[in-house]
DRENLOVEX-501619 format. One record per residue (C-alpha): residue number from 1; residue in three letters; x, y, z. Coordinates in nm, 4 decimals. Example, Ala and Ser with C-alpha at 12.3 -4.5 7.8 and 13.67 -1.06 7.14 Angstrom:
<rs>
<r resi="1" resn="ALA" px="1.2300" py="-0.4500" pz="0.7800"/>
<r resi="2" resn="SER" px="1.3670" py="-0.1060" pz="0.7140"/>
</rs>
This chain:
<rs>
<r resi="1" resn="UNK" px="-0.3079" py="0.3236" pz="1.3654"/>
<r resi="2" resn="UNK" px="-0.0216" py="0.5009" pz="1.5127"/>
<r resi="3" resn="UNK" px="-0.0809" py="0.8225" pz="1.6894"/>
<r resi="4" resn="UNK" px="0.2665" py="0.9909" pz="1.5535"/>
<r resi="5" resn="UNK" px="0.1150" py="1.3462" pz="1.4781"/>
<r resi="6" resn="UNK" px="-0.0510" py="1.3569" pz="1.8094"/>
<r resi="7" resn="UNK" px="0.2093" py="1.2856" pz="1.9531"/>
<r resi="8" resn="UNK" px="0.4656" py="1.5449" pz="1.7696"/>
<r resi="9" resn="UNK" px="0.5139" py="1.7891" pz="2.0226"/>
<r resi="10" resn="UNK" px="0.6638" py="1.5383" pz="2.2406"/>
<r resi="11" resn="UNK" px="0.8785" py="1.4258" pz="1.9683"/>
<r resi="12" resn="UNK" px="1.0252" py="1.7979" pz="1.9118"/>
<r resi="13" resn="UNK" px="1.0649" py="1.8568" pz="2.2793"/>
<r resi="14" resn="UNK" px="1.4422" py="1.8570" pz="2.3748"/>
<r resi="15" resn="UNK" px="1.3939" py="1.7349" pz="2.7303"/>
<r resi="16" resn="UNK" px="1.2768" py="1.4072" pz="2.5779"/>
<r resi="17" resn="UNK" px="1.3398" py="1.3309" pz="2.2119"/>
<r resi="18" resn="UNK" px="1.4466" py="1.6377" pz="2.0651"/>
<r resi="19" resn="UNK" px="1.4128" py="1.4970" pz="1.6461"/>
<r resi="20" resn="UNK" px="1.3875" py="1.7830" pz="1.4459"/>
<r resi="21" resn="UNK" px="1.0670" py="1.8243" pz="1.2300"/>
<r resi="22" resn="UNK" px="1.2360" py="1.6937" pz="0.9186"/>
<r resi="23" resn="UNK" px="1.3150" py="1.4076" pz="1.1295"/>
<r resi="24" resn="UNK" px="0.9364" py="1.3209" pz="1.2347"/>
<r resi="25" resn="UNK" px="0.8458" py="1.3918" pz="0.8406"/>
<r resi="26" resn="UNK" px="1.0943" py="1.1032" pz="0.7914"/>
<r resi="27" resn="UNK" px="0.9373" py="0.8780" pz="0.9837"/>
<r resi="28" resn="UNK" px="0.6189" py="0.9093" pz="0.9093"/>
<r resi="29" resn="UNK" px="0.6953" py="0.9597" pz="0.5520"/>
<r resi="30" resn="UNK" px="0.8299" py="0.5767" pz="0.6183"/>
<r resi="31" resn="UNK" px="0.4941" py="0.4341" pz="0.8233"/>
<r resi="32" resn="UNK" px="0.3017" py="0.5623" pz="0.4632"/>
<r resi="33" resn="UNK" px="0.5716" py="0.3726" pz="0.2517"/>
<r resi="34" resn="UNK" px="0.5015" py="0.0822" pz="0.4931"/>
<r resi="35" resn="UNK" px="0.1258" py="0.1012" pz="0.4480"/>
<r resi="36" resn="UNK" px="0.1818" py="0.1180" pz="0.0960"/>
<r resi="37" resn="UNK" px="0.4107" py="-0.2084" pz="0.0781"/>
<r resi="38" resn="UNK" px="0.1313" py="-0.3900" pz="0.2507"/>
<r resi="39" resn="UNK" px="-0.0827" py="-0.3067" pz="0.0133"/>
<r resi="40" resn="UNK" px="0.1345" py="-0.4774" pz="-0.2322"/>
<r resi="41" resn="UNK" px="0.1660" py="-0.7339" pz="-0.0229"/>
<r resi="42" resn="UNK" px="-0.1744" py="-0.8212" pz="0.0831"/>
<r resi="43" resn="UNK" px="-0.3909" py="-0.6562" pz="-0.1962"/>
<r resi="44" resn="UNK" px="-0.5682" py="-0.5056" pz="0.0630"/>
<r resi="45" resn="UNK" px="-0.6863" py="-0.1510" pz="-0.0769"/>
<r resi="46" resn="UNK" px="-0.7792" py="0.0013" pz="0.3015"/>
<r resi="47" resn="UNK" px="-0.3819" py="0.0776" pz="0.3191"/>
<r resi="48" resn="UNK" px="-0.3540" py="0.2721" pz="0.0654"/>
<r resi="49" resn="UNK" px="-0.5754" py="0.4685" pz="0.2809"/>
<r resi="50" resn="UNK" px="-0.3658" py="0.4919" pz="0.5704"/>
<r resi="51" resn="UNK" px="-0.0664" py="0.5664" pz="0.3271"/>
<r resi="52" resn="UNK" px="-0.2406" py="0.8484" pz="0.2250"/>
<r resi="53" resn="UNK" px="-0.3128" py="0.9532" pz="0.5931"/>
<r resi="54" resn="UNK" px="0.0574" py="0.9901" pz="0.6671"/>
<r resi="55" resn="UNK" px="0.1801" py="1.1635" pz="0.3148"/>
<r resi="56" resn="UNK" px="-0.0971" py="1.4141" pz="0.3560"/>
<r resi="57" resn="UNK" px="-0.0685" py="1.4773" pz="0.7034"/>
<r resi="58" resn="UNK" px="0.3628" py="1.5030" pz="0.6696"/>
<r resi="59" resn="UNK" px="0.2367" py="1.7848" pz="0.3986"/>
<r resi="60" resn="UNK" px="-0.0454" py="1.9491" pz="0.5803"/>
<r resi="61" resn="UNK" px="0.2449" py="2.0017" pz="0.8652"/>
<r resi="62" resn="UNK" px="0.5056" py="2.1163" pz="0.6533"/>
<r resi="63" resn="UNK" px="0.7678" py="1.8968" pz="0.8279"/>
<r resi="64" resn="UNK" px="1.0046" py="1.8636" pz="0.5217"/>
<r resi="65" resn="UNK" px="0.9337" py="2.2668" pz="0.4677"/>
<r resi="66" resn="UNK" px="1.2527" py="2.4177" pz="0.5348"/>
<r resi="67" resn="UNK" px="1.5158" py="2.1766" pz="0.3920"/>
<r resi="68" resn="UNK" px="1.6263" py="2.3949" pz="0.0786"/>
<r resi="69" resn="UNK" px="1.6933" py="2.6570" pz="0.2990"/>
<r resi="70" resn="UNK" px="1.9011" py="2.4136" pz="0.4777"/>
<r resi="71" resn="UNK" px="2.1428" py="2.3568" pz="0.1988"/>
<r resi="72" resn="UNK" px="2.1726" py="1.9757" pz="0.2625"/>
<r resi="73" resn="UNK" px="2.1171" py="1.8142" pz="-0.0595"/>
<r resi="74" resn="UNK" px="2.0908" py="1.4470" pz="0.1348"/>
<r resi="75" resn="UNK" px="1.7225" py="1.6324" pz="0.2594"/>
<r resi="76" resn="UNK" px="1.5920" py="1.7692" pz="-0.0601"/>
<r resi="77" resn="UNK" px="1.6119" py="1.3978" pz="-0.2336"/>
<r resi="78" resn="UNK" px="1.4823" py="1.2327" pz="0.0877"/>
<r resi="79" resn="UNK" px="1.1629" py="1.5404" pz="-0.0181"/>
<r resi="80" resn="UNK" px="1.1911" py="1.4550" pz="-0.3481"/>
<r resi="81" resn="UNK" px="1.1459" py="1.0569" pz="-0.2990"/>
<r resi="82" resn="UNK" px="0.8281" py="1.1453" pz="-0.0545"/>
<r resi="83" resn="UNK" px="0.6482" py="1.3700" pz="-0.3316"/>
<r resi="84" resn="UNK" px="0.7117" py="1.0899" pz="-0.5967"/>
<r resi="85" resn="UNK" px="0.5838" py="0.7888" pz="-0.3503"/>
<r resi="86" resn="UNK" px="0.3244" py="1.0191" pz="-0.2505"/>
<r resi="87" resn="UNK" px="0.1444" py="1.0983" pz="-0.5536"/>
<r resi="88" resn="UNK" px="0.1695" py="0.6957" pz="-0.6658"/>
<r resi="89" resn="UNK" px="-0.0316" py="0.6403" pz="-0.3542"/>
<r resi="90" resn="UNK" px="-0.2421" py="0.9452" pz="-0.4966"/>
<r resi="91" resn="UNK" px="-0.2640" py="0.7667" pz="-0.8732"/>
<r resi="92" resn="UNK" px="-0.3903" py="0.4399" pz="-0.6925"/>
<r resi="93" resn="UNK" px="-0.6511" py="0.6368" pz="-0.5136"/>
<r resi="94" resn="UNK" px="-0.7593" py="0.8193" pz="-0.8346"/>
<r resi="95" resn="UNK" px="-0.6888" py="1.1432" pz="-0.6239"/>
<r resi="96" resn="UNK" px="-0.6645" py="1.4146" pz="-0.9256"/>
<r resi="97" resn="UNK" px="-0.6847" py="1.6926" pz="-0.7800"/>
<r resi="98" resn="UNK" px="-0.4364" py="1.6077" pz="-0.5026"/>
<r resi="99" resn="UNK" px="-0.1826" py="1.4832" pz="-0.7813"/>
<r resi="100" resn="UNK" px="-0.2350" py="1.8407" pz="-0.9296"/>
<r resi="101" resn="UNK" px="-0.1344" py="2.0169" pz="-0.6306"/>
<r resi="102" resn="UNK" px="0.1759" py="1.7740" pz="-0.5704"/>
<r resi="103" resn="UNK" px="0.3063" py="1.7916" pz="-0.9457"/>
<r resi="104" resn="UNK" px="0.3259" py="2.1892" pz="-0.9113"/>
<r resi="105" resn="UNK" px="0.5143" py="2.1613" pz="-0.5787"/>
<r resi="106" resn="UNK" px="0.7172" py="1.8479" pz="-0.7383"/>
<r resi="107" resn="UNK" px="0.8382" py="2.0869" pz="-0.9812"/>
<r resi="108" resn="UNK" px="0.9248" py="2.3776" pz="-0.8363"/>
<r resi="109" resn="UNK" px="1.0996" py="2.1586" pz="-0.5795"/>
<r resi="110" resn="UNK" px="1.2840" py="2.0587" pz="-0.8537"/>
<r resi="111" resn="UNK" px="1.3913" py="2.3476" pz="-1.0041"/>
<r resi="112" resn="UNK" px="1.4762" py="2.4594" pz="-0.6764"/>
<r resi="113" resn="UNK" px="1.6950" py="2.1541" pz="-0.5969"/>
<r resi="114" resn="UNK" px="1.8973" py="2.2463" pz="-1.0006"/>
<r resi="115" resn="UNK" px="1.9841" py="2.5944" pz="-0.8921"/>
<r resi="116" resn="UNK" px="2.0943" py="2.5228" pz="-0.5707"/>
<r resi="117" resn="UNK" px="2.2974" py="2.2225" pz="-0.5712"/>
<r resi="118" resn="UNK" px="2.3537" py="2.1612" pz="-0.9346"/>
<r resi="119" resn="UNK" px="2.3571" py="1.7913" pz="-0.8827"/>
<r resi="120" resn="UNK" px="2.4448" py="1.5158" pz="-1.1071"/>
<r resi="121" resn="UNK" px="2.0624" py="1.3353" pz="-1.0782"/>
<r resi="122" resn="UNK" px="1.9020" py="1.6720" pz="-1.2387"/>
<r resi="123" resn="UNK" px="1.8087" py="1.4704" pz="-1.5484"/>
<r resi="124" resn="UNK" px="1.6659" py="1.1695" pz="-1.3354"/>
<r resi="125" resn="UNK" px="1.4202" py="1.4016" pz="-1.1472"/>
<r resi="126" resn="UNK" px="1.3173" py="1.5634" pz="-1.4856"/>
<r resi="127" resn="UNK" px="1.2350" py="1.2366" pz="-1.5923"/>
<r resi="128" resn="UNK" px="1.0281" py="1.1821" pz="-1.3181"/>
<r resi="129" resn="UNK" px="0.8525" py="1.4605" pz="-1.4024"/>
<r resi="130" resn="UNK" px="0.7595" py="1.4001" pz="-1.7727"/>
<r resi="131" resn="UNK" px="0.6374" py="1.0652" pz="-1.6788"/>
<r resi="132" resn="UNK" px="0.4361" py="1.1943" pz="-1.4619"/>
<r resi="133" resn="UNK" px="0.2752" py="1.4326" pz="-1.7350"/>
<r resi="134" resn="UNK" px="0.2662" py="1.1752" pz="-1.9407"/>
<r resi="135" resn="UNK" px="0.0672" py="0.9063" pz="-1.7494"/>
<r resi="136" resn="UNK" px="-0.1472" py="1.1430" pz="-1.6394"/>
<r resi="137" resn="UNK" px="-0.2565" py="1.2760" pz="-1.9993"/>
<r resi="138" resn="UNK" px="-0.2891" py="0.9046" pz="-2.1113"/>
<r resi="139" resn="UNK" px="-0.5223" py="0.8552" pz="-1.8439"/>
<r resi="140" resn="UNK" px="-0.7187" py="1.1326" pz="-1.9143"/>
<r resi="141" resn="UNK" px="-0.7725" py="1.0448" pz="-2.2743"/>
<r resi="142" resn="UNK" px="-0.8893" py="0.6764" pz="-2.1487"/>
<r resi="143" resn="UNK" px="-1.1871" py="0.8498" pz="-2.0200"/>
<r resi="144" resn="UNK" px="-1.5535" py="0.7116" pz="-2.0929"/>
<r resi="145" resn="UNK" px="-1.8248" py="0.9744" pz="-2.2803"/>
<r resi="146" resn="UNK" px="-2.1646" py="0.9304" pz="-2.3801"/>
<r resi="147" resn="UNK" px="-2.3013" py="0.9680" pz="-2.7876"/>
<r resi="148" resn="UNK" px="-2.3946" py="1.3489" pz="-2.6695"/>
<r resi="149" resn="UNK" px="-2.0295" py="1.4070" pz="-2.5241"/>
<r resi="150" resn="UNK" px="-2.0998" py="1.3710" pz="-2.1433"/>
<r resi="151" resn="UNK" px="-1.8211" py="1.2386" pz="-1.9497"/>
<r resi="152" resn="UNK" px="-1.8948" py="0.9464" pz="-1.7247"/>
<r resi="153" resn="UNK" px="-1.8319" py="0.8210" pz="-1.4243"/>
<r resi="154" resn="UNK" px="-1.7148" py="0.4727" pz="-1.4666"/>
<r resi="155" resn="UNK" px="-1.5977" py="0.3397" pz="-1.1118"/>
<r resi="156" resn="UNK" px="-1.2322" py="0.1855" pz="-1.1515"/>
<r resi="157" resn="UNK" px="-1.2571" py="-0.0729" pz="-0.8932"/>
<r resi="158" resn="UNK" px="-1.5343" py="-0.3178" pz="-0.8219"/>
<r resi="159" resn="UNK" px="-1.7760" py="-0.1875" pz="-0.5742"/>
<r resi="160" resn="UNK" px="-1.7813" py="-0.2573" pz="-0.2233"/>
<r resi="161" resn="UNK" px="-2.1437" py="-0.3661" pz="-0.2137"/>
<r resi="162" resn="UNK" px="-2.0626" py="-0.5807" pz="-0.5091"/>
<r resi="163" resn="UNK" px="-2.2564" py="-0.9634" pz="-0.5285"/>
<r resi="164" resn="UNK" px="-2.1053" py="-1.2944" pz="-0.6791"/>
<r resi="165" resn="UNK" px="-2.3380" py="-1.4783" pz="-0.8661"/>
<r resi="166" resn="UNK" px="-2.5233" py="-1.7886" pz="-0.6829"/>
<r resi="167" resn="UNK" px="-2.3730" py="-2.1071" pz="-0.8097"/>
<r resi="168" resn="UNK" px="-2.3328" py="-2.4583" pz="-0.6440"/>
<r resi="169" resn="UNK" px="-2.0284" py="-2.4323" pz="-0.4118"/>
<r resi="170" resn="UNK" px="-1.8564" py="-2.7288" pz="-0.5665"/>
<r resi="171" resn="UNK" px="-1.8706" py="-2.4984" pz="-0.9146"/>
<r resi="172" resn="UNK" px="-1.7265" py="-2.1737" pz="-0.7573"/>
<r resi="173" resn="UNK" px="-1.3840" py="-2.0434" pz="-0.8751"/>
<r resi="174" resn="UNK" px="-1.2493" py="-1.7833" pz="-0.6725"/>
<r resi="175" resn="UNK" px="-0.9174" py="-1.5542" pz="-0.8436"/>
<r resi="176" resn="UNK" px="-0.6621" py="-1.5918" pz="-0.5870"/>
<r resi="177" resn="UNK" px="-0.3156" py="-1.4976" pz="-0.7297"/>
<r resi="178" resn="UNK" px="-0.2754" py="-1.2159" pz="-1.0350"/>
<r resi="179" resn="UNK" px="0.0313" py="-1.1432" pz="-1.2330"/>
<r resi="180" resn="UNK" px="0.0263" py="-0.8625" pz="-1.4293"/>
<r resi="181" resn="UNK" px="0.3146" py="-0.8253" pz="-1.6364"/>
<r resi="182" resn="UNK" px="0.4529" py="-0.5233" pz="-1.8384"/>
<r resi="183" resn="UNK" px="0.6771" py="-0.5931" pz="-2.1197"/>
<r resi="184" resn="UNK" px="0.6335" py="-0.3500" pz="-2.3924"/>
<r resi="185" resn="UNK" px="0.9322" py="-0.1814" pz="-2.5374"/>
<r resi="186" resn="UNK" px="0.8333" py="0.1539" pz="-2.5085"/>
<r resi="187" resn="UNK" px="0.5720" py="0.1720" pz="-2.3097"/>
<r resi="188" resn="UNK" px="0.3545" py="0.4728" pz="-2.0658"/>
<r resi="189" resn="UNK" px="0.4824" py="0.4470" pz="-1.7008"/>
<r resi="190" resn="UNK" px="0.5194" py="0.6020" pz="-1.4201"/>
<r resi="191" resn="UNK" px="0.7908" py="0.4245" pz="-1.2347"/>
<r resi="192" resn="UNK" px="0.7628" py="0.0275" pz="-1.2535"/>
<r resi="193" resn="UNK" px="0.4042" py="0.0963" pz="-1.3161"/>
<r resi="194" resn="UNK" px="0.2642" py="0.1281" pz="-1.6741"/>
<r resi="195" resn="UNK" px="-0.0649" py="0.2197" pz="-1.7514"/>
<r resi="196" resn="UNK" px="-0.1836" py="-0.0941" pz="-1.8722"/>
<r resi="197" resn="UNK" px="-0.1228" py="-0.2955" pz="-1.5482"/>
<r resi="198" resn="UNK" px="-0.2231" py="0.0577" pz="-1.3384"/>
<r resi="199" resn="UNK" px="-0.6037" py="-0.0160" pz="-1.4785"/>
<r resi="200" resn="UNK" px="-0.5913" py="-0.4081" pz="-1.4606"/>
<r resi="201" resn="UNK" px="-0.4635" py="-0.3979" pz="-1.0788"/>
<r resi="202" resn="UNK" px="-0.7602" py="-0.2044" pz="-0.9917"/>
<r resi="203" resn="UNK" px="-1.0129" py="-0.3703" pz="-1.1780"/>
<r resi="204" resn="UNK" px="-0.9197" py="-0.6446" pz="-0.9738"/>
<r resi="205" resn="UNK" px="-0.9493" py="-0.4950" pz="-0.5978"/>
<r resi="206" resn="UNK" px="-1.2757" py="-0.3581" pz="-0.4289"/>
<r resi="207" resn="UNK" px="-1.2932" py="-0.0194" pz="-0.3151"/>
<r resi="208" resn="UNK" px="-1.1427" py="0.0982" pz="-0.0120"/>
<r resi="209" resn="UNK" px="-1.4336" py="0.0856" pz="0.3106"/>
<r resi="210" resn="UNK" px="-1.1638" py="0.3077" pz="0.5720"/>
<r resi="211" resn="UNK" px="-1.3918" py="0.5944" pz="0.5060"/>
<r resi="212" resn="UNK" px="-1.6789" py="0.7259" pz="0.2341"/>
<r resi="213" resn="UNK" px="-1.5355" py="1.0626" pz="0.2158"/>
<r resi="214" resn="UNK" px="-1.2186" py="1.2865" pz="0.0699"/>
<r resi="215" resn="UNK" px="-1.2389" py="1.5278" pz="0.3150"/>
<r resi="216" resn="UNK" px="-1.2163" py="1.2592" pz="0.6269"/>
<r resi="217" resn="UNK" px="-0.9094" py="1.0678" pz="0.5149"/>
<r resi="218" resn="UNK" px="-0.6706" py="1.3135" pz="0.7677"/>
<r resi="219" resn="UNK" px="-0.9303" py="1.2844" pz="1.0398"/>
<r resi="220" resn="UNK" px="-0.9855" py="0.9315" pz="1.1086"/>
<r resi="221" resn="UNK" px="-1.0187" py="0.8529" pz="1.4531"/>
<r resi="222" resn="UNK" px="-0.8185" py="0.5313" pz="1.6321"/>
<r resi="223" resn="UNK" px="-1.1553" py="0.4268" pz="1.6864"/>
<r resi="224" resn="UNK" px="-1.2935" py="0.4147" pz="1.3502"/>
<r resi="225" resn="UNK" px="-0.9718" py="0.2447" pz="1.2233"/>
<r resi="226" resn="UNK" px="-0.9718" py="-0.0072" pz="1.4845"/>
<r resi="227" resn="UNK" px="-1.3134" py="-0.1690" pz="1.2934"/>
<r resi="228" resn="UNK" px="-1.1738" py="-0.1151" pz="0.9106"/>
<r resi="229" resn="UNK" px="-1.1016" py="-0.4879" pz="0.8024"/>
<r resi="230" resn="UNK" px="-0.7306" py="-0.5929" pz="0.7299"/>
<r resi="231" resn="UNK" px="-0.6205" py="-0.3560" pz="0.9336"/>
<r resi="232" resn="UNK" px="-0.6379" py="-0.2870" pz="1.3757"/>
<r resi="233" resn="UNK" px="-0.8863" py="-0.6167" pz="1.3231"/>
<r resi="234" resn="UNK" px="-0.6652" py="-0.8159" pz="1.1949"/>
<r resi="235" resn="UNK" px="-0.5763" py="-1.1142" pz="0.9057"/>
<r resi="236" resn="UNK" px="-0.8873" py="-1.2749" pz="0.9818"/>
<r resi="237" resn="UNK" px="-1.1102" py="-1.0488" pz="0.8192"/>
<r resi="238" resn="UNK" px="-0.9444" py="-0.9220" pz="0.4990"/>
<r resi="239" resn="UNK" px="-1.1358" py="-0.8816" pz="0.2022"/>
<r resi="240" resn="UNK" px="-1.0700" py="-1.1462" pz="-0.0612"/>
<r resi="241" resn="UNK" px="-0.9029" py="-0.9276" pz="-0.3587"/>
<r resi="242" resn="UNK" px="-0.6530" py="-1.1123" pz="-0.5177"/>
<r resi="243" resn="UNK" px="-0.2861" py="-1.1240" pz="-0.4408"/>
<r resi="244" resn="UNK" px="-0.1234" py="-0.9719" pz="-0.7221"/>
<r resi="245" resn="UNK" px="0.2495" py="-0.9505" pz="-0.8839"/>
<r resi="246" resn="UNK" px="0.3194" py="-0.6343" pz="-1.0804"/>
<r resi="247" resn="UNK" px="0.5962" py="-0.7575" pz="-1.3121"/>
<r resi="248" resn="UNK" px="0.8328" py="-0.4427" pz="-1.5483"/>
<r resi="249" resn="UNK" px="0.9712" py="-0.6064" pz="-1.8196"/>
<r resi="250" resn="UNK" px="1.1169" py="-0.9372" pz="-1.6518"/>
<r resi="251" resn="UNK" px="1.3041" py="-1.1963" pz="-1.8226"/>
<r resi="252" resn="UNK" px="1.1888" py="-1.4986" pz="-1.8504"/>
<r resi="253" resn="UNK" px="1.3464" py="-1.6590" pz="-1.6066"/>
<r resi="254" resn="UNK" px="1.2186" py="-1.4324" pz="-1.3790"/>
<r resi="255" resn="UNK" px="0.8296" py="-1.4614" pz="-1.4902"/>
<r resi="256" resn="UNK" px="0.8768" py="-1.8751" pz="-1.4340"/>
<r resi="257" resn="UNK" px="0.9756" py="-1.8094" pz="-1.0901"/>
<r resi="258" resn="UNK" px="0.6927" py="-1.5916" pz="-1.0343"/>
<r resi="259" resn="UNK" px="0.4234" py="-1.8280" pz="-1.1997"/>
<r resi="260" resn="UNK" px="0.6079" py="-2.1445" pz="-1.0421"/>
<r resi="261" resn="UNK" px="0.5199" py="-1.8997" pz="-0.7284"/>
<r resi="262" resn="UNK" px="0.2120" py="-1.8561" pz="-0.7673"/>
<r resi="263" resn="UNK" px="0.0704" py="-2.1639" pz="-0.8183"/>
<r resi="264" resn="UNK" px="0.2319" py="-2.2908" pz="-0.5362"/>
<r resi="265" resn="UNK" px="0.0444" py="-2.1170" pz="-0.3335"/>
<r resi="266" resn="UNK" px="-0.3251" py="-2.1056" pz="-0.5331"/>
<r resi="267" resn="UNK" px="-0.5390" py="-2.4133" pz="-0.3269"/>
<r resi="268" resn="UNK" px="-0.8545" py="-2.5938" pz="-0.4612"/>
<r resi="269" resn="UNK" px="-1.1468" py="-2.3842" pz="-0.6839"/>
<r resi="270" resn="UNK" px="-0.8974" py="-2.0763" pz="-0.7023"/>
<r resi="271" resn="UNK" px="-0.7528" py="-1.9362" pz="-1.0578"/>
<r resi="272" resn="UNK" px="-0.4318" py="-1.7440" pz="-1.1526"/>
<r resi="273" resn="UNK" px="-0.4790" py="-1.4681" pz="-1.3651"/>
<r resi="274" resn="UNK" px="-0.1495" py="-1.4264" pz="-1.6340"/>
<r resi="275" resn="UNK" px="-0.1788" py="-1.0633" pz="-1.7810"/>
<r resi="276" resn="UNK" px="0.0958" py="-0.9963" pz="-2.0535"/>
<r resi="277" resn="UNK" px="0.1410" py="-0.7175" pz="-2.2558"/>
<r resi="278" resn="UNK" px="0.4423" py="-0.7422" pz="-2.4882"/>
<r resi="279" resn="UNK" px="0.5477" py="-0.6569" pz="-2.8175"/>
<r resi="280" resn="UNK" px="0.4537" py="-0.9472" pz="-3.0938"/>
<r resi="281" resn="UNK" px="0.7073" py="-1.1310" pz="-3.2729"/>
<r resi="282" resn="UNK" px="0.7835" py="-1.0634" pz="-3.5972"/>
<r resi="283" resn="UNK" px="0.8347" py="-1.4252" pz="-3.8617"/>
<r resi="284" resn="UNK" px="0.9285" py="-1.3987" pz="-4.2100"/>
<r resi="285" resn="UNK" px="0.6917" py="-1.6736" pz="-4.4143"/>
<r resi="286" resn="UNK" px="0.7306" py="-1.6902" pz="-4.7594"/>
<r resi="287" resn="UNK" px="0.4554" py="-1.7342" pz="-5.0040"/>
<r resi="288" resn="UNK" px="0.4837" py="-2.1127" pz="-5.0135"/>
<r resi="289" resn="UNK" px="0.4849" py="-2.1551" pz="-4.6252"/>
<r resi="290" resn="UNK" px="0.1574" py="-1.9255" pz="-4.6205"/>
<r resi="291" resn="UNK" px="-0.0083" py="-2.1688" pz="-4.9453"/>
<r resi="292" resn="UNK" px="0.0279" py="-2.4589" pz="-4.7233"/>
<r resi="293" resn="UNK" px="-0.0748" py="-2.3214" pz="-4.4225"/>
<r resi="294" resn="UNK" px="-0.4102" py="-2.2072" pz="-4.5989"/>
</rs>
């Protein structure tokens, strides 16, 4: 893992660097987009951890703090575009509470950004907003409850302790490639990510092993990341989740490509998973087509 925060005062010192602390915020807003791109890339949920470790540690030190103040609208979006990547790194992580706490500051970033500049994107940012609000009340009503009421704790990925069935190895199938497609009309999204493909992408991953608690995801040592699989350690040892494609309303060219793809690259005993969810089509049969199909 790189040791950019340690590192920061060296990076603000003029003799040497001299970046200003929007600058460092940048960048290490950038290593957690990077993270986060591996994770789409390798399926790999342990990124998303060390995503998270940059967003919340470029919050915790305030580095994009003073750019309203600055009057540079080119810094408030480069804020704005951190809070929004942030809290999908959040919804993947099923951090709540930490989505809670960025919405509020989303917003009154947002409002702040209207009155100040009065910019042309306004609308775009509110949208942002509301489909935020609106995912996350979706989500919320997907929740599981017992006969008496009691909400439960259903875990949304597989476990990481989790145990495949004993079969004869010539009879084992192993899911290598996913694509999950979203092509609804109208449809709840956050993003290129609607809610439907959001709970099928993490049904198919195991949980994240980087670390066991909340309150040690800003404090993991080089150490302790140097032995989390698919990560310091390398290709070698990387968990076997699926590779996935997360498809928004492609054409169908586009989904060909992807499945031509895909099954390129699937070898022996492995599967391909098609997920589509897409509005039905609508035929006209008259009564005498419907007699002779019965």
């Amino acid at each position: 893992v790189i040791n950019l925060f340690r590192k920061r005062g060296t990076l603000e010192n003029k003799e040497h660097y001299g970046l200003k602390r929007w600058e460092i915020g940048e960048i290490a807003s950038k290593i957690g987009q990077l993270y986060y791109h591996y994770y789409l890339r390798t399926s790999e949920t342990n990124y998303l951890y060390e995503s998270y470790v940059f967003y919340e540690a470029t919050r915790e030190r305030q580095y994009f703090r003073e750019v309203i103040e600055s009057k540079n609208q080119v810094l408030v979006i480069k804020k704005l575009r951190y809070y929004a990547r942030f809290i999908v790194v959040c919804l993947l992580l099923n951090r709540g509470e930490m989505i809670k706490i960025l919405m509020s500051e989303l917003t009154t970033l947002v409002d702040d950004y209207k009155r100040t500049f009065n910019p042309s994107d306004s609308n775009e940012w509110a949208i942002v907003i509301s489909e935020i609000s609106t995912f996350l009340e979706a989500e919320k009503k997907l929740g599981l409850t017992s006969v008496e009421g009691d909400v439960l704790v259903c875990p949304s990925r597989l476990l990481k302790d989790h145990k495949e069935a004993d079969k004869p190895a010539q009879q084992k199938l192993r899911l290598q490639e996913a694509i999950l497609v979203g092509n609804f009309q109208n449809q709840i999204k956050f993003s290129e990510l609607t809610l439907d493909m959001y709970r099928m992408l993490q049904s198919l991953e195991r949980e994240p092993s980087a670390v066991e608690k909340k309150d040690e995801l800003a404090t993991i040592t080089e150490e302790e990341a140097s032995k989390v699989p698919g990560l310091a350690v390398g290709e070698k040892q990387k968990r076997s989740n699926p590779h996935k494609y997360l498809l928004y309303r492609p054409t169908f060219a586009q989904l060909m490509v992807y499945i031509a793809i895909a099954f390129k690259d699937i070898t022996d005993n492995s599967a391909l998973l098609l997920y589509i969810s897409a509005d039905g089509s609508k035929r006209n049969v008259k009564d005498g087509q419907l007699d002779s199909l019965g």
